[in-house]
C-alpha positions as CSV (number, residue, x, y, z in Angstrom):
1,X,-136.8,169.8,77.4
2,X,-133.7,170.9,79.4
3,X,-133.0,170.0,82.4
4,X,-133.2,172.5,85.4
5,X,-129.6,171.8,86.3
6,X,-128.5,171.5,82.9
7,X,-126.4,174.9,83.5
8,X,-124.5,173.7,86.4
9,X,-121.6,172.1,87.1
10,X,-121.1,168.8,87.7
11,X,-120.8,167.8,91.5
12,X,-116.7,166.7,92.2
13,X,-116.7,163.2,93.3
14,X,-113.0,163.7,94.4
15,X,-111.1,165.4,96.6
16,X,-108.1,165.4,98.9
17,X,-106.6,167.6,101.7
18,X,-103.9,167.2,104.2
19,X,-104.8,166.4,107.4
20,X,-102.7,167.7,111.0
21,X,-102.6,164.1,113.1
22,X,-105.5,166.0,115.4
23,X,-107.8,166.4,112.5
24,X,-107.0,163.1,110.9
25,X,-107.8,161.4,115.0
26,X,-111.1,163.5,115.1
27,X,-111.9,162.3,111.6
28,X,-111.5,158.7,112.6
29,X,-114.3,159.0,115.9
30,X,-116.4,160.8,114.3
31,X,-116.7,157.9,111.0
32,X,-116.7,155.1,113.9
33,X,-118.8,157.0,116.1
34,X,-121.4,157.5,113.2
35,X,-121.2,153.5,111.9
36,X,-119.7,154.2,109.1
37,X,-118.1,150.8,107.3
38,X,-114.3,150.4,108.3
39,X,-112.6,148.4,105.6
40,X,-108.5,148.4,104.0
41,X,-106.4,150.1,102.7
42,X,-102.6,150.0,102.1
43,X,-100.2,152.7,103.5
44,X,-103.9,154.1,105.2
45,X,-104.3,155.5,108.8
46,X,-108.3,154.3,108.2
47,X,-110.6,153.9,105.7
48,X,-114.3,154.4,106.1
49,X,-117.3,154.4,103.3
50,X,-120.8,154.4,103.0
51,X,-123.1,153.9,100.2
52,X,-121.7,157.0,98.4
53,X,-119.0,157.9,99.5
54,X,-115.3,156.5,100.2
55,X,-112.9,158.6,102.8
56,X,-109.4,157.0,103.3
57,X,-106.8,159.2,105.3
58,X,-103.3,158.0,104.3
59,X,-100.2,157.8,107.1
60,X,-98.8,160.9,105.5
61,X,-102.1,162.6,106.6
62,X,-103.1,163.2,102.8
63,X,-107.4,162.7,103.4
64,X,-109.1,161.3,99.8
65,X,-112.5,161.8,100.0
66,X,-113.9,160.1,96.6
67,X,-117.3,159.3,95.3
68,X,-121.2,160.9,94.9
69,X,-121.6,161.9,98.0
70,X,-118.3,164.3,98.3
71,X,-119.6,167.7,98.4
72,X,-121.8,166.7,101.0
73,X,-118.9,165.2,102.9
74,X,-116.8,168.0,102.6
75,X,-119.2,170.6,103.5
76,X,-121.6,169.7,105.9
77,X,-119.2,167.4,108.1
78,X,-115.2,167.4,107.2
79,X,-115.0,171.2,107.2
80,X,-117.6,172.3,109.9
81,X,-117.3,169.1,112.1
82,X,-113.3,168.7,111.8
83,X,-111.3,171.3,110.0
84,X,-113.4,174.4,111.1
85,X,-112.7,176.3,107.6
86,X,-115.2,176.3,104.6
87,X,-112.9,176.2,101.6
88,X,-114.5,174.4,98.7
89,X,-116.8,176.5,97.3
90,X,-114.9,179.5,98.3
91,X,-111.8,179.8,96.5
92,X,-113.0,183.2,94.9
93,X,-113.5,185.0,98.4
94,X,-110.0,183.1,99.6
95,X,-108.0,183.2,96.3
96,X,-109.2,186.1,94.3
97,X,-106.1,186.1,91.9
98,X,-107.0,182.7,91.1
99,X,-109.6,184.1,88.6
100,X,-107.5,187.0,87.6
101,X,-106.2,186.8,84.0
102,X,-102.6,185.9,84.3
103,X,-99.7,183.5,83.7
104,X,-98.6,180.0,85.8
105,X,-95.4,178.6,85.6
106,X,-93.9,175.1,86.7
107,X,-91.6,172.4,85.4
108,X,-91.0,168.4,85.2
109,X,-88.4,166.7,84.9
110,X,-86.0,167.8,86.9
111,X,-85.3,165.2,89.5
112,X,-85.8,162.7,86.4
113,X,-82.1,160.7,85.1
114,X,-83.6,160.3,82.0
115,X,-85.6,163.1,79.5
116,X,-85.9,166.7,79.7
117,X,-86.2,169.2,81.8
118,X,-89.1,170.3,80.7
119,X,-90.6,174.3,81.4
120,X,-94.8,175.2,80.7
121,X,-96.5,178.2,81.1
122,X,-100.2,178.4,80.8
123,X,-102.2,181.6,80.4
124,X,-106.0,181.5,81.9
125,X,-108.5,183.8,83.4
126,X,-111.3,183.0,85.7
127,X,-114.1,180.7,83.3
128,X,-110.8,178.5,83.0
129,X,-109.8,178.2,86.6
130,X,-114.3,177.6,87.5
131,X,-114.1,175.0,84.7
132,X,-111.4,173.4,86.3
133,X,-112.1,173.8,89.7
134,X,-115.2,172.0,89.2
135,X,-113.3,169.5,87.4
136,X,-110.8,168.8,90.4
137,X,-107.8,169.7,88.4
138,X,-106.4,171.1,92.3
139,X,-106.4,167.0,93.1
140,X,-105.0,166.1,89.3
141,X,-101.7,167.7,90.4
142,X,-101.1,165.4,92.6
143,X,-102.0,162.4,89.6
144,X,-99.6,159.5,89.0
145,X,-100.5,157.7,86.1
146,X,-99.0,158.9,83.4
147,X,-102.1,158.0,81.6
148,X,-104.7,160.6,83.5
149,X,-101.7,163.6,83.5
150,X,-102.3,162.9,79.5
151,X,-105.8,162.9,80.0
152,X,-105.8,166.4,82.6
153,X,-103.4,168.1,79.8
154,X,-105.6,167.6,77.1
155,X,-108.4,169.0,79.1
156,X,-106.4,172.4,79.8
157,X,-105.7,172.7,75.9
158,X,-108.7,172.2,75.1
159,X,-110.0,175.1,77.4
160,X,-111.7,178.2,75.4
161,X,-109.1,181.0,75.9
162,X,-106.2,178.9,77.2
163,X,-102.6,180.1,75.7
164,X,-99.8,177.7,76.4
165,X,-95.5,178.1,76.1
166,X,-93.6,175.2,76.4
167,X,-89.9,175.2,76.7
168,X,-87.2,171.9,76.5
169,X,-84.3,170.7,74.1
170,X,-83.5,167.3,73.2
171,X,-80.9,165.9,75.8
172,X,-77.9,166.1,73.9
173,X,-79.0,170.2,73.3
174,X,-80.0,169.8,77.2
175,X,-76.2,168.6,78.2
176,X,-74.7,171.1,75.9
177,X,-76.9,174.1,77.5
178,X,-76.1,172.6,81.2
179,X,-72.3,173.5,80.0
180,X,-73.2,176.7,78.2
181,X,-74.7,178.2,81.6
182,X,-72.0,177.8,83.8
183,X,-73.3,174.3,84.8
184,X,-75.8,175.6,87.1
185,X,-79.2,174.0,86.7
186,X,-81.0,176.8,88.1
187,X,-79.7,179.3,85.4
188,X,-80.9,176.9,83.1
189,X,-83.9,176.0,84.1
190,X,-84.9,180.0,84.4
191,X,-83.9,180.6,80.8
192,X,-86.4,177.5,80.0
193,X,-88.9,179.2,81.7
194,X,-88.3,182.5,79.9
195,X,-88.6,180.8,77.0
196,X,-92.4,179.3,78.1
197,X,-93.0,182.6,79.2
198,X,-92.5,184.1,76.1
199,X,-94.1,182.1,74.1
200,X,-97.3,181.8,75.8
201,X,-97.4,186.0,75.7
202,X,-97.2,185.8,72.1
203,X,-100.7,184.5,72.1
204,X,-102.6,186.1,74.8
205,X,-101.2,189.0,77.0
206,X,-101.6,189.3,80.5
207,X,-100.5,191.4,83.5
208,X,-98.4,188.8,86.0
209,X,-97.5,185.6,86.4
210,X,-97.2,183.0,89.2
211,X,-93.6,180.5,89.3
212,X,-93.4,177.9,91.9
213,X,-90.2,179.1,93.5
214,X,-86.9,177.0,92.7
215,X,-84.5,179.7,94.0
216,X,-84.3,182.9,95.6
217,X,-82.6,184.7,92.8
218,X,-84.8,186.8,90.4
219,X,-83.2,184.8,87.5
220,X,-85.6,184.5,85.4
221,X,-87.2,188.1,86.1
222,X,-83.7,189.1,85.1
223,X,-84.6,187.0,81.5
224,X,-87.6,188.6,80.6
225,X,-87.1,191.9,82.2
226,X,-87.7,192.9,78.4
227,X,-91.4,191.9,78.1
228,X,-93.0,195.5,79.3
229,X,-96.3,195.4,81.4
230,X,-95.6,191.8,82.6
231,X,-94.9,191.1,86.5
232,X,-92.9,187.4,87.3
233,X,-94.3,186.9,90.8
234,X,-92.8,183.6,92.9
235,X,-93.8,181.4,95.9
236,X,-93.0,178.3,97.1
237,X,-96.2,175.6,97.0
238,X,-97.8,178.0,94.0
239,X,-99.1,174.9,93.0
240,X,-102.3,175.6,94.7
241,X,-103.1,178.1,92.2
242,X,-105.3,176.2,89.7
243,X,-103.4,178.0,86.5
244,X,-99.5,176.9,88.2
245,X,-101.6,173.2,88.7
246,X,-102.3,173.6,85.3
247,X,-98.3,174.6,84.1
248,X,-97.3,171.4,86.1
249,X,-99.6,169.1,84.2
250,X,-98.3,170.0,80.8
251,X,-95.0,170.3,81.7
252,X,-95.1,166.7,83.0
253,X,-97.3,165.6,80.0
254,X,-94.6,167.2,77.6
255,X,-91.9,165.1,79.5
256,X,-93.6,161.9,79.1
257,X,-94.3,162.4,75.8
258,X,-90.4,163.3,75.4
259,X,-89.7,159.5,77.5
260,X,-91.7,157.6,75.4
261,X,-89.8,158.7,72.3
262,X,-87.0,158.2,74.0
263,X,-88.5,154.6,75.2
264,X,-88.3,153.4,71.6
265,X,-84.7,154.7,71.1
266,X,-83.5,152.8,74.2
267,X,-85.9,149.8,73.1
268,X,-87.2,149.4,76.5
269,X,-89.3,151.7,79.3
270,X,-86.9,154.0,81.0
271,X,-87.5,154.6,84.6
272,X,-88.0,158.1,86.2
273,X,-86.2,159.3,89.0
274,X,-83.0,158.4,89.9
275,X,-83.0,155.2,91.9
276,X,-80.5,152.5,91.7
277,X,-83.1,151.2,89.4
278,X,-82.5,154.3,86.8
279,X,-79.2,153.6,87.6
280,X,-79.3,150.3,86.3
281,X,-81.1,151.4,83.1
282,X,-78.1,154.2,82.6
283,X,-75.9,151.0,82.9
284,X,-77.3,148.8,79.9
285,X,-78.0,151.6,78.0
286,X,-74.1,152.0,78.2
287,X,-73.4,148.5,77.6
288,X,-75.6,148.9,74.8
289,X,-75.1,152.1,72.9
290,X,-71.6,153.1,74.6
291,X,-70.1,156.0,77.0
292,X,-70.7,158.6,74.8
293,X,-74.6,157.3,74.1
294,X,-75.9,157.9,77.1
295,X,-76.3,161.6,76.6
296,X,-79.0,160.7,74.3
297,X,-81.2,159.6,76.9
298,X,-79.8,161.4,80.2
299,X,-78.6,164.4,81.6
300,X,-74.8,163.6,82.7
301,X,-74.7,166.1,85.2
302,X,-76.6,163.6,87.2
303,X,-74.3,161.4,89.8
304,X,-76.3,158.5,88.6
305,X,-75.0,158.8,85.2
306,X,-70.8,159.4,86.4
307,X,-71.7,155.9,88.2
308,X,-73.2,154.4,85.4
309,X,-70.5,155.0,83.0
310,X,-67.6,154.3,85.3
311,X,-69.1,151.1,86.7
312,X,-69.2,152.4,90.0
């Protein structure tokens, strides 16, 4: 016999919001105030739990509230006792696009030394965005582990009616193209995304799209300005819509994919970012495979790779 609740989704046991230094204070009397346990954590403001639930506010002001008893936290003491706004639970009265069919666009990569700049666009509609919601995809886009972004990724692929475009070239093609446009990485990066663009139309067709804002230009609505019926909307932080969230994850999945190829090239983990770490790495891969090889593994535009092959 089914269960009553067999229907419904599962509770989230996770989720994080940023915190003004008022909220986060108010936060902290009210969990001290109500005996809640006090225990440590690194980089943490406070951290408070009970037997279901964990609440840690970080010194950024970024609140993870993790555990059974989440829901309940959220709604019946962070947002009427602290924040004073009932969101969760009430993105389609505050976001309605969220659940309208259309297109989200982001990248990875691109403050990355090493592998490719890499462009996704994901196509959803509202049973994709509830799924996810419920799945707390808003807090995977803020993941670390390389691991659960594989993990997140496979979940959106794997979501009935889902149509994904990826766009990146190998990072000899990558250096070439940087050339070919003029070396301007915004140009480039908007023909990647007309490219994702594109190719997620092909499979499912849908009236706009959302791109997390990299420049002011319409550069790549001037790319696609072909595709009829189609509007290429931008914002800055779009990310909060669940289907851009969603863009982000497989871009960044498709990039470490792309590392970890280029891992057993190299013969050893390469680094992301561009730290004097990376920097290190461009170094012995120099050493190792000479000037001209480090354009296998890195985009030379970078000052990090002029140092690394001048000795700087």
């Amino acid at each position: 016999m089914k269960s009553k609740n067999s229907g419904a989704p599962a509770a989230k046991t996770l989720y994080t919001k940023l915190l003004t230094s008022d909220q986060a204070q108010k936060l902290d009397s009210w969990l001290d105030r109500n005996l809640w346990i006090p225990y440590d954590v690194q980089y943490a403001k406070f951290a408070y739990k009970d037997k279901f639930t964990n609440v840690v506010c970080y010194n950024s002001g970024k609140l993870v509230v993790q555990g059974k008893g989440t829901e309940d936290f959220v709604q019946f003491v962070l947002e009427p006792k602290i924040t004073g706004v009932a969101e969760m639970g009430y993105e389609a009265v505050s976001h309605p696009e969220w659940f309208e069919p259309h297109a989200g666009i982001d990248e990875s990569g691109k403050g990355d030394l090493f592998g490719p700049l890499v462009s996704a666009c994901v196509i959803a509609d509202g049973d994709a965005v509830k799924l996810w919601l419920d799945k707390g995809l808003k807090e995977s886009k803020r993941i670390s582990s390389d691991s659960a972004a594989m993990a997140a990724a496979k979940m959106i692929k794997n979501t009935k009616g889902v149509a994904i475009g990826v766009s990146y070239a190998s990072m000899e093609k990558y250096n070439a193209l940087y050339v070919k446009f003029g070396r301007n990485l915004n140009r480039l990066l908007a023909w990647f995304h007309a490219n994702a663009i594109r190719s997620a139309l092909q499979k499912r067709s849908v009236p706009w799209g959302m791109l997390d804002q990299f420049t002011k230009q319409p550069l790549v609505q001037n790319q696609i300005k072909d595709i009829d019926g189609f509007e290429l909307r931008m914002r800055t932080k779009a990310e909060e819509d669940p289907v851009v969230a969603a863009a982000s994850i497989i871009a960044r999945a498709t990039y470490i994919f792309a590392l970890q190829k280029l891992n057993a090239e190299a013969g050893f983990d390469l680094k992301k970012g561009a730290s004097a770490a990376v920097r290190q790495q461009a170094k012995d891969i120099v050493a190792k495979f000479g000037a001209s090889g480090l354009k296998r593994f890195a985009k030379l535009h970078f000052k990090t790779a002029a140092e690394a092959v001048s000795g700087d």
